[in-house]
Every structure is written in structure tokens, then in C-alpha cells.
N, C-alpha and C positions, 0 to 999 in steps of 0.2 A: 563170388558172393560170400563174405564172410559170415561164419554160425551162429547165432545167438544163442552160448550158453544155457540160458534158461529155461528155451524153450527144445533147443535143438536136439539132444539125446534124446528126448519124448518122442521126438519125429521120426528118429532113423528106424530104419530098418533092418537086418542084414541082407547083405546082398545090392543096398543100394547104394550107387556111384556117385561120389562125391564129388570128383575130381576129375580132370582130366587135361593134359599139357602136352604140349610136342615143343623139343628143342636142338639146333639144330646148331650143332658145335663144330668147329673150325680149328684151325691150328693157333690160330690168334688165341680163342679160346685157354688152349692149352700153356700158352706163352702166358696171357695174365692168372691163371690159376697156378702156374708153379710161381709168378713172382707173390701172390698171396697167401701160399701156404708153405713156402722154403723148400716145395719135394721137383729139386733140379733133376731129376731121374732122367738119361740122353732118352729112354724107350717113349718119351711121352713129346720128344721134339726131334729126334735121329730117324730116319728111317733105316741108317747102314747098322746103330746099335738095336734098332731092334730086332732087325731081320739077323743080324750075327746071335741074338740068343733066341732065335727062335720064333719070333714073334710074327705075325702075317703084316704087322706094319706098326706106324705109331699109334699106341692106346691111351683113350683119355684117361687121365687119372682117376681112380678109383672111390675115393672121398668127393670126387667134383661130379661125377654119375650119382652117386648116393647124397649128397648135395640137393641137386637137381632134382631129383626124383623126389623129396619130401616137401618141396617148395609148394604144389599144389592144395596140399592137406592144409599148409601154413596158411596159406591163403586163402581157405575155405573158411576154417578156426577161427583165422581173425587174429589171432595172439598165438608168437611161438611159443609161449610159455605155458600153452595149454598141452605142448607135447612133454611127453614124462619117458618116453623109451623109445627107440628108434634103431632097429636091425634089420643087417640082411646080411645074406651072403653072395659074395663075389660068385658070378656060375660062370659067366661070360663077356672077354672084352670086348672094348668099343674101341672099336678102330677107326681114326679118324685122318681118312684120305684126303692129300694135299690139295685137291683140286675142290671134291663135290663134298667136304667133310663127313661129316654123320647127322641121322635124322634118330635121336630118341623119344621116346614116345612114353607116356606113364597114365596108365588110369589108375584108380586111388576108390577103391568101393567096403564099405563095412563089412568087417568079419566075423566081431564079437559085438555085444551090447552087455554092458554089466550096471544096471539102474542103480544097484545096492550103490554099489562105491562110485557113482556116476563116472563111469569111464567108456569109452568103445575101444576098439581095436580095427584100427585099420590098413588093408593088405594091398600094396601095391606089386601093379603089372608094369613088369617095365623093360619096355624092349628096343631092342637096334637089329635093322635087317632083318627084321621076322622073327626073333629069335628074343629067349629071355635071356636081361644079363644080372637082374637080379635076382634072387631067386628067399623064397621066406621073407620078404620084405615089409615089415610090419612096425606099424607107428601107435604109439599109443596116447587115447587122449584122454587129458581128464575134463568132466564138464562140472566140475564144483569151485 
């Protein structure tokens, strides 16, 4: 359900949830995200290259987690254009097994409210196998 600007900042609260998505990536996945963003990297379709540097197997690409993960907000918002900054930090890959791929999961709840400059600030949770793999995950929105 997307926000109506006008009245929506007046509504929030902190602490309440806005959003909420689960999405469930595959190696296909992986194949059409490096053919849309040029990153051939063998770690995100090899399992021999990834396990030779180290890696517990192939991990989605990083920008296509952090992608995904802001998608809920967008879709709350209503317009991408109402996001004005959007961070995280990489804390934990997503390994996406050739059989049962990965299940991530993201809720998206209010962390700041700034009426002056009509903006919030919103912090996402965003995890794979229990775990966070983002970590500071913060969107910021304007409502003017």
C-alpha cells in the first residue's frame, strides 16, 4: 500500500513497520543479475571458484541483496524518487545453494521522524538463515 505524502509523515510513528518482503533467490537469479549489471565475478555462479578463495559457496551479488532489500520502502512510498539516501553495510553473505537456493527476508520499520524538513528515516532488517546480512541499513525519505 503506497504512502500518501501528505498525509503520511503525520501518521508515522517511530518504531512502526512499514514494510515487510521475503524473497527467494536462485542461481537463475544470479545469472540474470550479473547479465544486468556487467559484475561476471566466477564467486556468484562457480561453486569450484568460490570455494578456492574461501567462500562457503556461491553468494548473491551484493548490490542485488541491497537492491532487494530497499524494494519494500519503494513500494510503500509509492515513488522512488521520494528516497534521497540509501546505506548499508555488507556484514554477511548470502549463499545461494544450487538446489534450495536462499530465502531473504526484510522488514523496513521507522527510525527517525524529522517534521521540520519533512523526512523519516527508515532502518531495515535484513536477513538470510537467521542471520543479518545487512547491517546499518538505512533509507531515507523525503515527504515534501
Amino acid at each position: 500500500m503506497a504512502a500518501s505524502p501528505a498525509h503520511a509523515l503525520a501518521s508515522l510513528t517511530v518504531g512502526d513497520e512499514i514494510a515487510t518482503a521475503s524473497y527467494h533467490l536462485d542461481r537463475g537469479n544470479l545469472v540474470r543479475y550479473a547479465g544486468a549489471s556487467g559484475d561476471f565475478n566466477a564467486i556468484h555462479y562457480r561453486d569450484d571458484i568460490a570455494a578456492e578463495v574461501g567462500l562457503p559457496g556461491v553468494l548473491a551479488h551484493g548490490m542485488l541483496t541491497m537492491g532487494l532489500s530497499v524494494q519494500p520502502v519503494v513500494d510503500w512510498i509509492g515513488d522512488p524518487g521520494r528516497v534521497f539516501d540509501y546505506q548499508v553495510k555488507f556484514t554477511r553473505p548470502v549463499v545461494v545453494d544450487p538446489k534450495t537456493g536462499a530465502q531473504v527476508s526484510v522488514s523496513a520499520k521507522v527510525g527517525a521522524i524529522d517534521l521540520e524538513a519533512q523526512t523519516a528515516r527508515v532502518d531495515l532488517t535484513v536477513t538470510y538463515d537467521e542471520a543479518t546480512v545487512l547491517g546499518k541499513a538505512q533509507v531515507q525519505l523525503s515527504f515534501s
